[in-house]
C-alpha positions in Angstrom: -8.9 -26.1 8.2 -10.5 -29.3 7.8 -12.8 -30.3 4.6 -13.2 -26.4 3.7 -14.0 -25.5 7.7 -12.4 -23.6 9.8 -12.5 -25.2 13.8 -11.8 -23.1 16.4 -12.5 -23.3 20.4 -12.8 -20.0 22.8 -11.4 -19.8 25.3 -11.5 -17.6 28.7 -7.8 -16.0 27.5 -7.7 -16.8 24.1 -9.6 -17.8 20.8 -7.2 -20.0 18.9 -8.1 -22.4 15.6 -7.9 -26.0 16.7 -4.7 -27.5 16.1 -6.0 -30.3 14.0 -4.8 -29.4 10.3 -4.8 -25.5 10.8 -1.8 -23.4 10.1 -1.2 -21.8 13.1 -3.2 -19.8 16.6 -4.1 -16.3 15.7 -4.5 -14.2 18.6 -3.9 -10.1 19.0 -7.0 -8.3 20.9 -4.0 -5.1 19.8 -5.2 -5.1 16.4 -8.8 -5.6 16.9 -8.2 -2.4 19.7 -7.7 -0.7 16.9 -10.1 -1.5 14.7 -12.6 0.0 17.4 -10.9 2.9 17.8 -10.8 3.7 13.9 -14.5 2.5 13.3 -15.4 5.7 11.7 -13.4 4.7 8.3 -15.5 2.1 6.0 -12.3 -0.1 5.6 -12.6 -0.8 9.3 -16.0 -2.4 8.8 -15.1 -5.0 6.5 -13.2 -7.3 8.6 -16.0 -7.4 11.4 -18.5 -8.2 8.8 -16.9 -10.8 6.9 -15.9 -11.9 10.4 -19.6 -13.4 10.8 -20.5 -13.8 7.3 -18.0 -16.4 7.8 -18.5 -18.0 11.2 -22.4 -17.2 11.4 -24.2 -15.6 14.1 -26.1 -12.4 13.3 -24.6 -9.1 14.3 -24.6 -5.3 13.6 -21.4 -4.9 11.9 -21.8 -1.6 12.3 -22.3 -2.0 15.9 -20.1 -0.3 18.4 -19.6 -3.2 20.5 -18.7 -6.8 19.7 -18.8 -9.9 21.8 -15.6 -10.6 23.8 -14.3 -13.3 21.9 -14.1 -11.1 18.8 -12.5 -8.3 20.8 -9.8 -10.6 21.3 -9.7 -12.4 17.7 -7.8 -10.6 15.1 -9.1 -9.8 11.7 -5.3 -11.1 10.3 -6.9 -14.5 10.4 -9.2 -13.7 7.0 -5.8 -13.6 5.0 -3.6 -16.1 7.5 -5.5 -19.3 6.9 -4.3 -18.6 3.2 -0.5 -19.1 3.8 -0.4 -23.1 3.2 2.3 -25.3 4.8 5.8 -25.3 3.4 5.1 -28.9 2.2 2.4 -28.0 -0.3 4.2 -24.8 -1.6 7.7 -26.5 -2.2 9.5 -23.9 0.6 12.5 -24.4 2.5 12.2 -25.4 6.3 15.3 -23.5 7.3 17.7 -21.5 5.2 21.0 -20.0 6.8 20.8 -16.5 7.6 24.5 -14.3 7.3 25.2 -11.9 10.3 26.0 -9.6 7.8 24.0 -7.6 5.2 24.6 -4.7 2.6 22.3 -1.9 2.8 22.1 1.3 1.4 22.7 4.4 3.8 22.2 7.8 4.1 25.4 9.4 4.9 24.0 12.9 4.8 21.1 14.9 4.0 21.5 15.5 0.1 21.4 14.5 -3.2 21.6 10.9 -4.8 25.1 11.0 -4.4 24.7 10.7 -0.2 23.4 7.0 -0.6 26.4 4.6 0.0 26.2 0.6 0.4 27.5 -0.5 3.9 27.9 -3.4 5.8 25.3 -3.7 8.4 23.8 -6.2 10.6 21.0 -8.6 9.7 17.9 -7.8 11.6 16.1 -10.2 13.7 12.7 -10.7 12.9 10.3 -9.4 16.8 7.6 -10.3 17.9 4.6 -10.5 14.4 7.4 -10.0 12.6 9.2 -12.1 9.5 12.6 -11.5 7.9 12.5 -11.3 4.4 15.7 -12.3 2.2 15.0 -9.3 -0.5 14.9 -9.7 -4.0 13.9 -6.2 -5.1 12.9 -3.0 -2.9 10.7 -0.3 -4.9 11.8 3.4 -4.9 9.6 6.1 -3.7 9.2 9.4 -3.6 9.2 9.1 0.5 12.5 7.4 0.1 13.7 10.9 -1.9 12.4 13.1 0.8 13.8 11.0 3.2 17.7 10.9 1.7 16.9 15.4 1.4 16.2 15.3 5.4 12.4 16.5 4.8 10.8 12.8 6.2 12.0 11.6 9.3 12.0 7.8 10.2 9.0 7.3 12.4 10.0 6.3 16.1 12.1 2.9 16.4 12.0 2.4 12.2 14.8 1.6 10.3 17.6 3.7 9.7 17.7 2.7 5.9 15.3 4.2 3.4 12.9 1.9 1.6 9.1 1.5 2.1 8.3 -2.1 0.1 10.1 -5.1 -0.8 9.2 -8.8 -2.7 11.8 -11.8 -1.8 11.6 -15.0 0.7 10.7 -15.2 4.1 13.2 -17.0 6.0 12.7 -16.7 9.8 9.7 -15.7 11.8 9.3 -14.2 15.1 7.6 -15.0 18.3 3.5 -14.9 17.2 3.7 -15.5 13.7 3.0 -19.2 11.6 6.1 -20.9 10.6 4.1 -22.0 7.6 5.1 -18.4 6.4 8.7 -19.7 5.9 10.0 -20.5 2.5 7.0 -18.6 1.1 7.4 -15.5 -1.7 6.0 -12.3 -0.2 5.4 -8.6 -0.9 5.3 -6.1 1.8 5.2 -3.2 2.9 7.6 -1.7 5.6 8.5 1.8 7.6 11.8 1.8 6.2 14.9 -0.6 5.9 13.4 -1.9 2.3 17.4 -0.7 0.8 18.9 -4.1 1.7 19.8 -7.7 1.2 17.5 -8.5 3.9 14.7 -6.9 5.5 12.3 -7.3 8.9 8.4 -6.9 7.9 5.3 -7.6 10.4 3.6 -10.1 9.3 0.2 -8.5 8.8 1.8 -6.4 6.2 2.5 -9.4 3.9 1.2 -10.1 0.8 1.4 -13.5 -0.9 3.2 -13.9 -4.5 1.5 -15.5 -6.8 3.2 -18.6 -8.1 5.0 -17.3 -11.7 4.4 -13.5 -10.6 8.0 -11.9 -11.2 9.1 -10.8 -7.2 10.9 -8.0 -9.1 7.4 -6.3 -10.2 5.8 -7.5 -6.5 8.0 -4.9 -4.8 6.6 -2.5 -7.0 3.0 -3.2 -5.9 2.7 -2.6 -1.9 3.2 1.4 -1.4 1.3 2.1 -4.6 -0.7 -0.6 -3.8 -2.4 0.6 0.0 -1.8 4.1 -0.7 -4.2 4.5 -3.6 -6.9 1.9 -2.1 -6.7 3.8 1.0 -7.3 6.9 0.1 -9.1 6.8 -3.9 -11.0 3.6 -2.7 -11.7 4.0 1.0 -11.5 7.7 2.0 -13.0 9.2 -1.8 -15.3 6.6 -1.6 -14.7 6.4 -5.5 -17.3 3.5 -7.1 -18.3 1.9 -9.8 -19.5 4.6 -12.0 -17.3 7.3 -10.5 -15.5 9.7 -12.2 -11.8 10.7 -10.9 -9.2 13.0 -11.1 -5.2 12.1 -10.2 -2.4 14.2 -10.5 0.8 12.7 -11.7 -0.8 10.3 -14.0 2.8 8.4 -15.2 4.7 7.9 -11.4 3.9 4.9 -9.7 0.7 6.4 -7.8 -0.8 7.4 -10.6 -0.2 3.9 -12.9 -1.7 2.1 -9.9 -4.8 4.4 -9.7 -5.2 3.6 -13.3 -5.0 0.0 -13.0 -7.3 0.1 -10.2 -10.0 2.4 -11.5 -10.0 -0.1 -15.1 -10.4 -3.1 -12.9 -13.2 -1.5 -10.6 -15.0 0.3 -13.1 -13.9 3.7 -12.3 -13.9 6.6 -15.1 -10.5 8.0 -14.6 -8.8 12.0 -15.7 -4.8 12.4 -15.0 -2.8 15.3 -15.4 1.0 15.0 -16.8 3.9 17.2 -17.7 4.0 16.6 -21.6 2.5 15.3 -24.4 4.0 12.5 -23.9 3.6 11.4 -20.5 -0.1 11.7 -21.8 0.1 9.1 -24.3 2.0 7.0 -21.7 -0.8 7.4 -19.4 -3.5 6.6 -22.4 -1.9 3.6 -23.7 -1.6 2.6 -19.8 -5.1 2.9 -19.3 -6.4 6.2 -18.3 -9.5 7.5 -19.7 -8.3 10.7 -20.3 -4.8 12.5 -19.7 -4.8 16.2 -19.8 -0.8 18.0 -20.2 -1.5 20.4 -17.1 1.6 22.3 -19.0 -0.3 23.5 -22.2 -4.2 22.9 -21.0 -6.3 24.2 -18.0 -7.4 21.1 -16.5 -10.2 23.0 -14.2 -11.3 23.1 -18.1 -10.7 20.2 -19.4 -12.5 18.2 -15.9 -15.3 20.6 -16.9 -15.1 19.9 -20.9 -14.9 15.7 -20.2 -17.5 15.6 -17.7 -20.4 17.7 -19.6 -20.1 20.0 -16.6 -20.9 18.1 -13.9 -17.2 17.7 -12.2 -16.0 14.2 -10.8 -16.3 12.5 -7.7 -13.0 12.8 -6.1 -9.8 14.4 -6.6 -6.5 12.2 -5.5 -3.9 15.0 -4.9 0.0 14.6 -4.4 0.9 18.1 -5.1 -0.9 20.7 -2.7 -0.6 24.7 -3.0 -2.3 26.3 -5.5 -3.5 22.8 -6.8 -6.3 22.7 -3.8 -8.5 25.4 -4.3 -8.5 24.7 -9.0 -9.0 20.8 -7.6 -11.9 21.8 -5.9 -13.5 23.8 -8.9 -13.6 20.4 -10.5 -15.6 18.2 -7.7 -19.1 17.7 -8.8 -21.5 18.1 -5.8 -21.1 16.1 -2.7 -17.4 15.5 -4.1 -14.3 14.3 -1.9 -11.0 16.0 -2.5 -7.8 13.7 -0.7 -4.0 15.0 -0.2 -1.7 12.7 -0.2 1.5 15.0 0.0 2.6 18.4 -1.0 4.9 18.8 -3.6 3.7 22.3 -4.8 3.6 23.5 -1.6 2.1 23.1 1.9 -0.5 26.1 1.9 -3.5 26.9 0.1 -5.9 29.7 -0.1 -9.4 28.4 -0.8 -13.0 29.2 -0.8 -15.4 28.4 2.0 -18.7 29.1 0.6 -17.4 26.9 -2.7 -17.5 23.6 -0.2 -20.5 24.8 1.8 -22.7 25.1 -1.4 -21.4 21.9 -3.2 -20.9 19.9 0.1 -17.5 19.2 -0.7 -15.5 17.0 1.7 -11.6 17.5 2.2 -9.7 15.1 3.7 -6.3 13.5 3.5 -3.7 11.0 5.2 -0.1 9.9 5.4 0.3 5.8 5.6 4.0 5.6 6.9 2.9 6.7 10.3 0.2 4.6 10.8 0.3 1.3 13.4 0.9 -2.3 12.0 -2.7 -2.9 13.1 -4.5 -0.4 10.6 -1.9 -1.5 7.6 -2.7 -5.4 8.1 -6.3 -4.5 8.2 -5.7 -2.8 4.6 -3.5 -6.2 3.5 -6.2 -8.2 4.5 -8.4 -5.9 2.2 -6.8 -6.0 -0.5 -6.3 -9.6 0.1 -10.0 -9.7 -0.3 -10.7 -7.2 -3.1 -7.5 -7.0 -4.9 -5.7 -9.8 -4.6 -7.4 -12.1 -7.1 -6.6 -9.8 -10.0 -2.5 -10.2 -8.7 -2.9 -13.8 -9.0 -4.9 -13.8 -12.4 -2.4 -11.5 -13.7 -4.8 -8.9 -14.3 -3.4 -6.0 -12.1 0.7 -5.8 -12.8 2.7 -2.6 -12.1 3.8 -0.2 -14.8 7.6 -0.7 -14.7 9.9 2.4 -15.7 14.1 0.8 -14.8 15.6 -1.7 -12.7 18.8 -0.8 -11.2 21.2 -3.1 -8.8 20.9 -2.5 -5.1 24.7 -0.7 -5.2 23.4 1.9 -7.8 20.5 3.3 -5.3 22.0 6.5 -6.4 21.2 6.1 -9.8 18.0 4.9 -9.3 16.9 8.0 -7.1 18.9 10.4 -9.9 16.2 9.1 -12.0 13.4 10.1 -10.7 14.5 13.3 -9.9 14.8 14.1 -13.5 11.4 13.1 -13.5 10.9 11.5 -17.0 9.9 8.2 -15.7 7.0 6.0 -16.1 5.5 3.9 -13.5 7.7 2.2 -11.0 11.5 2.2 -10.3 13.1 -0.3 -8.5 16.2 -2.1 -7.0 17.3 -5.4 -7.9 19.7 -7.8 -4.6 21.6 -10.0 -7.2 
């Protein structure tokens, strides 16, 4: 980047920045493959659009073909020319890296009790990959299902649970900037988060802002994508919307509130007692209805004069679907995100022929590193600047040391926290 400009050259194989002053070559037609495939979802179109907003040229951005140099550009670049050399950001150049690591393992399928600290292996950071020194890893309800045997590690993930971590990056593979070592990241992985050190891609980093505490980063990645994802990008939810999320107090829920504040977004939760409401309420949420004493197909109805909200964010399935879709207003969009109630549901067609209701849903862990670093460079774009005022923190519950993993997934089985728990590498 030179005086605010970014100077690049194609070329017949490749379509690199020039080397004067930049921070590195970006280059991975994989990523933009898949931006093509995916085209249908609106947080696909983003990248391609800001693409030439950025470098001029007038294009369709909602084109179906592109010209060959951006086929084989990668939309990472948007958030990579952001990582600034180690010089300007005070981080180390090389830091020794053990062979050995403890991790948390699961010995069994079971209860809290199954996870046990070992002595494992470092990893090696691969190709678009960094390995990240952990500070804190944030627990999950994935991580749970994982340790009971009910989510299986995807294909070639880490054995050790954990989906998002904050520390310091202190190696990089083949393909990614050394500029990114020494710097404070967030990210989020497919597992392998339950450790003193950690391998991320690089796409799926997030930068810490300077005085952010990396113990509350870890908390943000997971929460973070999942609810843009889905509230934000498959519900469509706006400015102006009005929203209903189950499990208003767990970390999903806090971050859906947080979000919906920031983006103008009228938001209804449901929680298991009095309160958890108030929890919610003081946290943000518009309204907070106790799903144990109230009908909240009732209350959605009461709060919105009638009409019904937008979307429906929905973690726990069953009998929850068809009462979730009672409360969409017209046109509405109802999205699972997992099934906690149950996996069936019995529901009415002519309900969502007449109110042209859309229902919809995804899982993220599954996904290929291409679609998550498209979402990071999203929220680099649309989020990010309220993690660096300090506008958008995570509501934190307990901290527990990386050797009481046990304890920390104990308590949130009993199920009385609030916001986010998460693991501490002293």
């Amino acid at each position: 980047m030179v005086n605010g400009q970014v100077h690049f050259r194609p070329g017949a194989d490749d379509f690199a920045f020039e080397p004067r002053d930049a921070l590195g070559q970006f280059g991975n037609g994989q990523r933009v493959e898949v931006l093509l495939q995916e085209q249908g979802q609106r947080i696909i179109r983003l990248p391609r659009r800001i693409f030439f907003h950025v470098h001029g040229g007038n294009v369709d951005p909602f084109a179906r073909s592109v010209n060959k140099a951006f086929k084989e550009f990668s939309a990472f670049f948007v958030r990579s020319i952001a990582w600034r050399p180690r010089a300007e950001t005070g981080g180390t150049l090389v830091e020794a890296v053990p062979q050995t690591m403890t991790a948390i393992t699961i010995a069994e399928p079971g209860g809290p009790e199954v996870l046990r600290p070992v002595t494992a292996p470092v990893p090696a950071a691969g190709v678009g990959e960094v390995l990240i020194r952990v500070a804190a890893a944030g627990v999950n309800r994935p991580d749970v299902l994982q340790r009971m045997g009910r989510y299986p590690v995807p294909p070639g993930g880490s054995p050790y649970p954990g989906l998002e971590v904050a520390g310091t990056v202190v190696a990089v593979g083949p393909g990614v900037t050394e500029a990114m070592v020494g710097q404070q990241v967030c990210a989020l992985l497919a597992g392998g988060g339950y450790a003193e050190y950690a391998v991320a891609p690089a796409g799926q980093c997030l930068p810490v802002p300077g005085g952010y505490d990396l113990v509350e980063a870890a908390c943000l990645p997971e929460t973070l994508f999942t609810v843009w994802t889905n509230l934000f990008e498959r519900a469509y939810a706006v400015e102006g919307d009005t929203v209903l999320v189950h499990g208003g107090t767990s970390g999903i829920g806090t971050m859906a509130i947080s979000l919906c504040r920031l983006f103008d977004v009228t938001i209804i939760v449901t929680c298991g007692s009095d309160d958890k409401c108030a929890a919610a309420q003081n946290w943000g949420a518009h309204h907070a209805i106790n799903y144990r004493t109230q009908d909240y197909v009732a209350e959605v109805a009461r709060i919105t004069g009638g009409k019904g909200c937008e979307a429906v964010l929905d973690m726990v399935g069953g009998d929850y679907l068809p009462r979730n879709l009672q409360c969409l207003a017209p046109d509405g969009r109802h999205v699972s995100i997992a099934m906690l109630g149950g996996a069936k549901a019995q529901i009415i067609i002519p309900e969502i022929m007449s109110k042209r209701l859309t229902i919809t849903g995804s899982t993220l862990r599954p996904r290929s590193v291409a679609f998550k670093s498209v979402v990071a460079d999203e929220l680099a774009r649309s989020v990010w600047p309220f993690v660096e005022s300090g506008q958008l923190r995570p509501a934190m519950d307990s901290r527990f040391p990386l050797t009481r993993a046990a304890d920390a997934h104990a308590r949130m089985e009993e199920g009385g926290h609030v916001g986010k728990i998460v693991l501490t590498v002293e």
